[in-house]
C-alpha positions in Angstrom: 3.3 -17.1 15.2 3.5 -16.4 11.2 5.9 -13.9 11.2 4.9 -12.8 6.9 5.6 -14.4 3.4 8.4 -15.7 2.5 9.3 -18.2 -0.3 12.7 -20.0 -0.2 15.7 -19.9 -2.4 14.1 -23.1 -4.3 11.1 -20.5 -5.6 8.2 -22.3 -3.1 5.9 -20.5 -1.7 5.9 -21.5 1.7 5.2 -17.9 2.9 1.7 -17.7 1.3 0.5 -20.8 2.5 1.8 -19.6 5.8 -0.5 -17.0 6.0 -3.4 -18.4 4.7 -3.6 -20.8 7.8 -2.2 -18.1 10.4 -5.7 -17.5 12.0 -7.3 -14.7 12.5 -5.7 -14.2 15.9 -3.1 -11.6 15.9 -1.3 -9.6 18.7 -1.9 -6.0 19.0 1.0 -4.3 20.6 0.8 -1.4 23.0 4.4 1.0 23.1 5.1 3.7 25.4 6.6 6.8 24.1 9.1 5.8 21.8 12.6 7.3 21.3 12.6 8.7 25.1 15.2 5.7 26.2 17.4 6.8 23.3 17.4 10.5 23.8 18.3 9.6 27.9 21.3 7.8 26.7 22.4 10.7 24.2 22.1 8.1 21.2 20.3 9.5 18.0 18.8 6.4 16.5 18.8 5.8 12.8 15.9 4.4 10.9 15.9 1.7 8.5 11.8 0.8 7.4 10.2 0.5 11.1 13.6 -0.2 12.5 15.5 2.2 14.1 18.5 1.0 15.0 22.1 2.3 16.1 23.8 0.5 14.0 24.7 0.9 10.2 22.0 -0.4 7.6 23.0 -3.3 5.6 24.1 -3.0 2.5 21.3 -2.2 -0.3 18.8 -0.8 2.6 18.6 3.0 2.5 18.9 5.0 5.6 17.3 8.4 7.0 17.9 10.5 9.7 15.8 8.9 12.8 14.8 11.7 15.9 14.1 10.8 19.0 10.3 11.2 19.5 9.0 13.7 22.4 5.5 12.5 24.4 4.6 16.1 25.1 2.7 18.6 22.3 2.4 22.1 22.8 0.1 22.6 20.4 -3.2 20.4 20.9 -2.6 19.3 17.2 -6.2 17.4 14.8 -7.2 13.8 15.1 -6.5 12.2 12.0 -8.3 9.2 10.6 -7.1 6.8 7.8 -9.3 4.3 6.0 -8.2 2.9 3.2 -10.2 0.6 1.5 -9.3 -1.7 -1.4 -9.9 -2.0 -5.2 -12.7 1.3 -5.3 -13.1 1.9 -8.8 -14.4 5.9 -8.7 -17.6 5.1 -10.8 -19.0 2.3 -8.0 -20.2 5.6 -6.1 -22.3 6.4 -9.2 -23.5 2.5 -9.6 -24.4 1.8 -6.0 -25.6 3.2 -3.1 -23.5 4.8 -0.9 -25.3 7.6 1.2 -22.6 8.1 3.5 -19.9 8.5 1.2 -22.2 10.9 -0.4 -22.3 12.7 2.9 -18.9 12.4 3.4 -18.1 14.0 -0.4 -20.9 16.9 0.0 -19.4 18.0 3.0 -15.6 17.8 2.8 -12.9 18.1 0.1 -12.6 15.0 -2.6 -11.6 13.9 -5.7 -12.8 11.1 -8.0 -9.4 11.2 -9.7 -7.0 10.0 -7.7 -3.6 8.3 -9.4 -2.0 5.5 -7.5 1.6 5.1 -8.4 2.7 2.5 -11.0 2.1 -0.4 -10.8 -1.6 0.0 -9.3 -1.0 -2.7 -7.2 -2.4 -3.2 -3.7 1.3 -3.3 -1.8 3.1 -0.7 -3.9 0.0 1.2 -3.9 0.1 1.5 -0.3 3.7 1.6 0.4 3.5 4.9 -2.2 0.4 6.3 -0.1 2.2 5.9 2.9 5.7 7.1 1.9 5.0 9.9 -0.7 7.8 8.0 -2.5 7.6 5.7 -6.0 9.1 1.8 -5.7 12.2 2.9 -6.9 12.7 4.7 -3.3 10.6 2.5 -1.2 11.6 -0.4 -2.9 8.5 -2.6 -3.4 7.7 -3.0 -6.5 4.6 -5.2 -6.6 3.0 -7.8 -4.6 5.2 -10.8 -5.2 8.9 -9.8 -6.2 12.2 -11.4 -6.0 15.6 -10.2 -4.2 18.3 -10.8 -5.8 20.7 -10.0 -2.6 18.7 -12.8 -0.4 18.2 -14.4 -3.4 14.2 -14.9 -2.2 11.0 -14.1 -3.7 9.3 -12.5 -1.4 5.0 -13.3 -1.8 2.7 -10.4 0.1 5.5 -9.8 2.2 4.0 -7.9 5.9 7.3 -7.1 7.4 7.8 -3.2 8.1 11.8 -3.7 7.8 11.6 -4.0 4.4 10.8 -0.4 3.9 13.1 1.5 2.1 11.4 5.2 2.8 10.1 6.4 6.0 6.3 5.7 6.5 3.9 8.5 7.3 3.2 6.3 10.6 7.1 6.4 11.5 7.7 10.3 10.7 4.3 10.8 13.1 5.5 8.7 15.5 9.0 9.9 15.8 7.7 13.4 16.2 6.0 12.7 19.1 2.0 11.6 17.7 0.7 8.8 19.0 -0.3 6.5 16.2 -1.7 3.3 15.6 -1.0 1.3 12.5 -3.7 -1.7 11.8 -3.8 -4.0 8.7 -2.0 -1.5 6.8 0.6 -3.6 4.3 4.1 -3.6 5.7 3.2 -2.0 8.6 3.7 -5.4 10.7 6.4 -6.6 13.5 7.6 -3.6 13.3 10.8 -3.4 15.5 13.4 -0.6 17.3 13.1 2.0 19.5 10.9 4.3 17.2 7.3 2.2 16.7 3.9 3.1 16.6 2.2 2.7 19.6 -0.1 -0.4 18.3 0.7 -2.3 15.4 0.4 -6.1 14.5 2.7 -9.0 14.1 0.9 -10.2 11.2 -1.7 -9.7 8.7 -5.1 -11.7 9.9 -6.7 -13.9 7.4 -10.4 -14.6 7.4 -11.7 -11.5 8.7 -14.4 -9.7 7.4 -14.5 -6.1 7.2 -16.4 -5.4 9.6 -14.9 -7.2 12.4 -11.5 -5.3 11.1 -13.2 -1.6 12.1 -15.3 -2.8 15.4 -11.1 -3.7 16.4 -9.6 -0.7 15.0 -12.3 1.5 17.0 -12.4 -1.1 19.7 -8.8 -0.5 20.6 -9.3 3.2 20.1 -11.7 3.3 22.3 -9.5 1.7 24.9 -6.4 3.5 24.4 -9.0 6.7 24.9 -9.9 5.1 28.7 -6.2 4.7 29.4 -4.1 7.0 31.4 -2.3 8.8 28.8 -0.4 12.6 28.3 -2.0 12.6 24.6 -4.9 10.9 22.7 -4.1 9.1 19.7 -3.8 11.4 16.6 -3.2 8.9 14.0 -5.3 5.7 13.6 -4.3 4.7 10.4 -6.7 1.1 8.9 -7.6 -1.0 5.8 -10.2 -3.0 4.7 -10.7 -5.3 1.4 -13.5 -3.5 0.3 -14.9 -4.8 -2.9 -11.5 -5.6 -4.3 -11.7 -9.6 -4.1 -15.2 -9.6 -5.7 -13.7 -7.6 -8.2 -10.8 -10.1 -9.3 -13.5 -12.8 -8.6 -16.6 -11.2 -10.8 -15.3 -8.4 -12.7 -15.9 -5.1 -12.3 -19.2 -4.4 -13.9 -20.6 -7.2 -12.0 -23.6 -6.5 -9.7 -21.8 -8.5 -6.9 -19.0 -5.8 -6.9 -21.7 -3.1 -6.4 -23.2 -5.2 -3.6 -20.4 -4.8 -2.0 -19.4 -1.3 -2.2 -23.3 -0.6 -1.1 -22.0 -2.8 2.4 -19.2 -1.1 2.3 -20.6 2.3 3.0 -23.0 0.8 5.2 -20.2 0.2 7.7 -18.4 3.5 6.7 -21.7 5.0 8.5 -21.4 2.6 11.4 -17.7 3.7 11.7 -18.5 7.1 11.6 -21.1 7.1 14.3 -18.0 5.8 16.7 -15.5 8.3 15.2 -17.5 11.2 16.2 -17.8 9.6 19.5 -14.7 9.7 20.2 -13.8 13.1 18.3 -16.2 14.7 20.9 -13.7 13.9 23.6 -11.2 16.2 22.7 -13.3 19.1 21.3 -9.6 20.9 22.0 -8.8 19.2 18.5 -10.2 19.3 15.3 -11.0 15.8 14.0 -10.2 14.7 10.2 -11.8 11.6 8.1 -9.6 10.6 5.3 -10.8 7.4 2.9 -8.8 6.9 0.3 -8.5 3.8 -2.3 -5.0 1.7 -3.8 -6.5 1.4 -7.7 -9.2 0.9 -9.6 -10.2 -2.1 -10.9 -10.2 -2.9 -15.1 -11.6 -6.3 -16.7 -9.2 -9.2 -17.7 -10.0 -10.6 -21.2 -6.6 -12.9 -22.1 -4.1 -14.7 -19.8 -0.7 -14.5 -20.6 2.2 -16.7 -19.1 5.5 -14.7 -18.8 8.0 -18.0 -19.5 6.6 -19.2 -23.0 5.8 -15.2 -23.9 9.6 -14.6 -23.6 10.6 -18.4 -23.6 12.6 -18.9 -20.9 10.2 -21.3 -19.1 11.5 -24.2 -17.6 15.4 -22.3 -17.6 16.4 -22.3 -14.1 18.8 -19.7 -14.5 16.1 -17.2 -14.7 14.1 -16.1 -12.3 10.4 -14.8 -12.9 7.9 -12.9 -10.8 4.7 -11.3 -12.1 2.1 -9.2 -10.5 -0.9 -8.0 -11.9 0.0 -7.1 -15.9 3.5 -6.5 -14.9 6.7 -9.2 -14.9 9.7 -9.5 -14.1 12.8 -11.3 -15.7 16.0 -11.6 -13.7 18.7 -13.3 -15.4 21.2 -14.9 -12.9 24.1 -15.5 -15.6 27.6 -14.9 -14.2 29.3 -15.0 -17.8 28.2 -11.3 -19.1 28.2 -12.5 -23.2 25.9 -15.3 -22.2 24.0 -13.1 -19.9 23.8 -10.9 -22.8 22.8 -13.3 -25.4 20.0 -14.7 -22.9 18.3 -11.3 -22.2 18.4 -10.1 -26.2 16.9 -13.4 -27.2 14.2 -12.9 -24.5 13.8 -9.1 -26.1 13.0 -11.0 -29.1 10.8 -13.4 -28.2 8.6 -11.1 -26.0 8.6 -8.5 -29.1 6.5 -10.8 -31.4 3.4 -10.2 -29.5 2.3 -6.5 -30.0 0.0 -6.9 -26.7 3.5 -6.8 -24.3 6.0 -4.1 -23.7 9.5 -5.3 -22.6 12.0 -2.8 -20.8 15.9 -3.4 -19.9 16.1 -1.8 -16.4 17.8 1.0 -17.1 15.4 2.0 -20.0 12.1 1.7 -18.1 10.0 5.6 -18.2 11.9 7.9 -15.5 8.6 8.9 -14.3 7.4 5.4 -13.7 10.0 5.6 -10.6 10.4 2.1 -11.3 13.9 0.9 -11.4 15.7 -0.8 -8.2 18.9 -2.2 -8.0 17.6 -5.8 -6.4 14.4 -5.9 -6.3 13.6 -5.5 -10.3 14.2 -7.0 -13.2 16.8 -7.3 -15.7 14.0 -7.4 -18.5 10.5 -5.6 -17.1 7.5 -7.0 -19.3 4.3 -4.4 -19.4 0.8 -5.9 -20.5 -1.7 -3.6 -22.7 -4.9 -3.3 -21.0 -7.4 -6.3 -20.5 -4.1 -8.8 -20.1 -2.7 -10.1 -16.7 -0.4 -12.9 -16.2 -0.9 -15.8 -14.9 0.6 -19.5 -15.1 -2.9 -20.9 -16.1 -2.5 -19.3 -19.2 -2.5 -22.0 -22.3 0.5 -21.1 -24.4 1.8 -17.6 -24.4 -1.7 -16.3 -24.0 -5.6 -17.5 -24.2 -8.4 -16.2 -23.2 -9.7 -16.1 -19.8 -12.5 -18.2 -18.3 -15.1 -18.7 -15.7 -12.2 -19.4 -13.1 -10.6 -15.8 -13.7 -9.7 -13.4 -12.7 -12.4 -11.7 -14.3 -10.9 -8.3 -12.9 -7.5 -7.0 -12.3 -5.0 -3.6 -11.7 -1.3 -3.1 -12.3 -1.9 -0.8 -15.0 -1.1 2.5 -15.4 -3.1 5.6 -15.2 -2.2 7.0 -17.9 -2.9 3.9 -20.4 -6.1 3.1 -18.2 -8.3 5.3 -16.4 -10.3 2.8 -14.7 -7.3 2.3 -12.1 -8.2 5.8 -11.0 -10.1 6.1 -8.1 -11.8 8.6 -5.2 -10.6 9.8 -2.0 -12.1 12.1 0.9 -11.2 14.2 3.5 -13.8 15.1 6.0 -13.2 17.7 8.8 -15.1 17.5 12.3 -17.3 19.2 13.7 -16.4 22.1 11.5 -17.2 21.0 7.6 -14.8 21.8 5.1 -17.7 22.4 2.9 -17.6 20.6 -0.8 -14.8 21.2 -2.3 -13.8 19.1 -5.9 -9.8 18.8 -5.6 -9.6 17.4 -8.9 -7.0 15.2 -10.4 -4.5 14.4 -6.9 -1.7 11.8 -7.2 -1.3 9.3 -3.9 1.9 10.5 -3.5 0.6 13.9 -2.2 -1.2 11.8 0.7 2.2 11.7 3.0 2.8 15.5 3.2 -0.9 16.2 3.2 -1.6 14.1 6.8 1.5 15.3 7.6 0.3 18.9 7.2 -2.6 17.9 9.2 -1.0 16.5 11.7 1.3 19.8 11.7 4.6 17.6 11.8 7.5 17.7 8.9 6.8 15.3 6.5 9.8 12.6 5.7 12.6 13.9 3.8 11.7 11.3 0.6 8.2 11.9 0.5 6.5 14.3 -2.5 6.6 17.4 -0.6 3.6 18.3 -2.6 0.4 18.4 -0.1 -3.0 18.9 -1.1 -4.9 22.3 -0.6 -8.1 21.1 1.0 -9.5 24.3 0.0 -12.8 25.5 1.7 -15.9 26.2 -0.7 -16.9 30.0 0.2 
């Protein structure tokens, strides 16, 4: 069983390759009501990620208060719904056809402006999403990263225990909501006495979308036939979306708008089953979110992090690079040398106007960026229509048919395209069209939470979004 990505001390990337011949099987597992052992025995578990443990964190891992969850409610609490789907660029609604989104927008609350956290990329994006907290608390900060305390780079990582901030499926689930957690990154092998009630070992490979939802509703469905004291109130999933065919094509290609025209296609399939099994607990209000990670922005020039800030081939520096953003970590013992290595790499990287370099401890304070292991000593930023990428000739060239042809990472602020919609749709009661305007993803944790009507996690933006009703 591939148990996630994980690339050894040497730099190889044995974890990728590991999950890119994993299969498409992978175990669904079924808890009880967590915490109720603990609170027998009088222990108060502590949390660390999806652990919850009664032991002290190790060092460099942050810790929270855990609570021992409770498998009654008093108050027959919504239904909640999360789909996120990857790579939605706000402007595909406009381009292709997508009645049931349209359905979806004229009769609930939504934005076409909605800011991921920096870097837009998939895994921080949903770790932010999820949290209500920036890298610098949840501590992933991209897809591929190094650790300098394990001394690992860690590729598309799916294990939950690296969390640093309390997910929105943990802080439901430790307050008594049933939940279920599917394809959703680092939501996997989760572990401790405080789990969701279904969750996956590992991310499946070569799975289409669809067969993603017909499981996700499949095992709803199930858990709905079971003999159980509550329904499920959080089903929480992910699908690709037209992300890939955006890195692939680009994203004014008409394949990308192919896609996100399928795409809503099974958003009306899946919505025909959700209202299905909304109807058998009229007791409850039911609630569709959809919500996106980025946008999508077109590449024009390579750029290869080594020869930009010329370090390439020196072993005593590791690199990691994701999207338009790298990393540098120098792993000098001797501070003058280590000193003399990063200003020289300052130097070199400051000769091309289309890169921004960073020292740690200089990087924006709103970026929420900084991390004692997990980011670099130097942090290199890309203008738009750059990405890096080791297939670059030189310190940069322009890109060709291979690609990518499309790409995110950026910021917001810099490029707008990396903005992009989400929804919230209330059943069978409409919340009537409502334009939310701009909304940042870190709102997203207190506002399920509010829906949910649990406390959100003590890290998260405590900031919720007013889903206002039109009048």
């Amino acid at each position: 069983m591939v148990k996630g990505t994980r690339v050894g001390r040497r730099g190889w990337v044995v974890g990728l390759l590991a999950l890119m011949i994993g299969g498409a099987a992978v175990d669904v597992h079924a808890q009880g009501c967590p915490g109720q052992q603990a609170q027998r025995d009088g222990r108060v578990p502590e949390t660390r990620g999806e652990v919850v443990t009664n032991r002290a964190s190790p060092p460099g891992r942050l810790r929270w208060p855990g609570h021992p969850a409770h498998c009654s409610e008093a108050d027959p609490g919504p239904i909640v719904f999360w789909l996120s789907i990857d790579g939605v660029r706000s402007d595909y609604l406009d381009r292709a056809e997508t009645p049931n989104l349209d359905r979806l927008i004229a009769e609930g609350a939504s934005s076409r402006e909605l800011q991921p956290a920096f870097p837009s990329l998939t895994f921080p994006s949903h770790v932010s999403m999820a949290t209500g907290a920036k890298p610098s608390e949840h501590g992933i900060p991209s897809n591929v990263f190094y650790d300098r305390d394990e001394d690992t780079v860690f590729a598309y990582p799916p294990w939950a225990w690296m969390l640093e901030a309390e997910p929105i499926w943990l802080t439901a689930a430790r307050q008594g909501v049933r939940t279920a957690v599917i394809d959703w990154p680092l939501s996997h092998d989760q572990k401790g006495e405080v789990r969701t009630d279904y969750f996956d070992d590992r991310f499946p490979r070569g799975v289409s979308d669809e067969q993603r939802l017909t499981r996700v509703l499949q095992l709803w469905e199930d858990d709905q036939a079971g003999d159980h004291d509550a329904p499920l109130r959080l089903i929480m999933a992910y699908i690709t979306g037209p992300d890939s065919v955006g890195h692939i094509h680009g994203p004014d290609s008409d394949v990308v708008i192919a896609s996100m025209a399928r795409t809503d296609e099974l958003i009306g399939e899946m919505l025909e089953q959700i209202t299905a099994r909304f109807d058998q607990h009229p007791e409850r209000a039911g609630y569709v979110i959809i919500t996106t990670d980025h946008g999508m922005a077109k590449v024009e020039t390579l750029v290869h992090l080594g020869h930009l800030s010329q370090v390439e081939g020196d072993e005593r520096i590791q690199q990691a690079t994701g999207g338009n953003v790298g990393h540098l970590f120098f792993k000098i013992e001797d501070t003058a040398e280590r000193e003399k290595a990063v200003a020289e790499a300052l130097a070199a990287i400051a000769l091309h106007p289309f890169a921004t370099a960073y020292r740690q401890d200089e990087l924006p304070k709103a970026w929420g960026y900084e991390h004692p292991t997990r980011v670099g000593d130097v942090v290199v930023v890309l203008e738009n229509g750059h990405t890096f990428s080791r297939r670059a000739d030189g310190v940069s060239s322009p890109v060709d048919d291979r690609g990518p042809l499309g790409m995110h990472g950026y910021h917001p602020d810099t490029q707008p395209e990396m903005l992009g919609p989400a929804i919230f749709w209330r059943y069978p009661e409409p919340l009537g069209k409502t334009n939310l305007g701009p909304i940042h993803a870190l709102q997203l944790h207190a506002t399920v939470a509010q829906l949910l009507k649990i406390t959100p996690a003590e890290q998260a933006d405590p900031d919720a979004i007013e889903l206002i009703e039109a009048e």
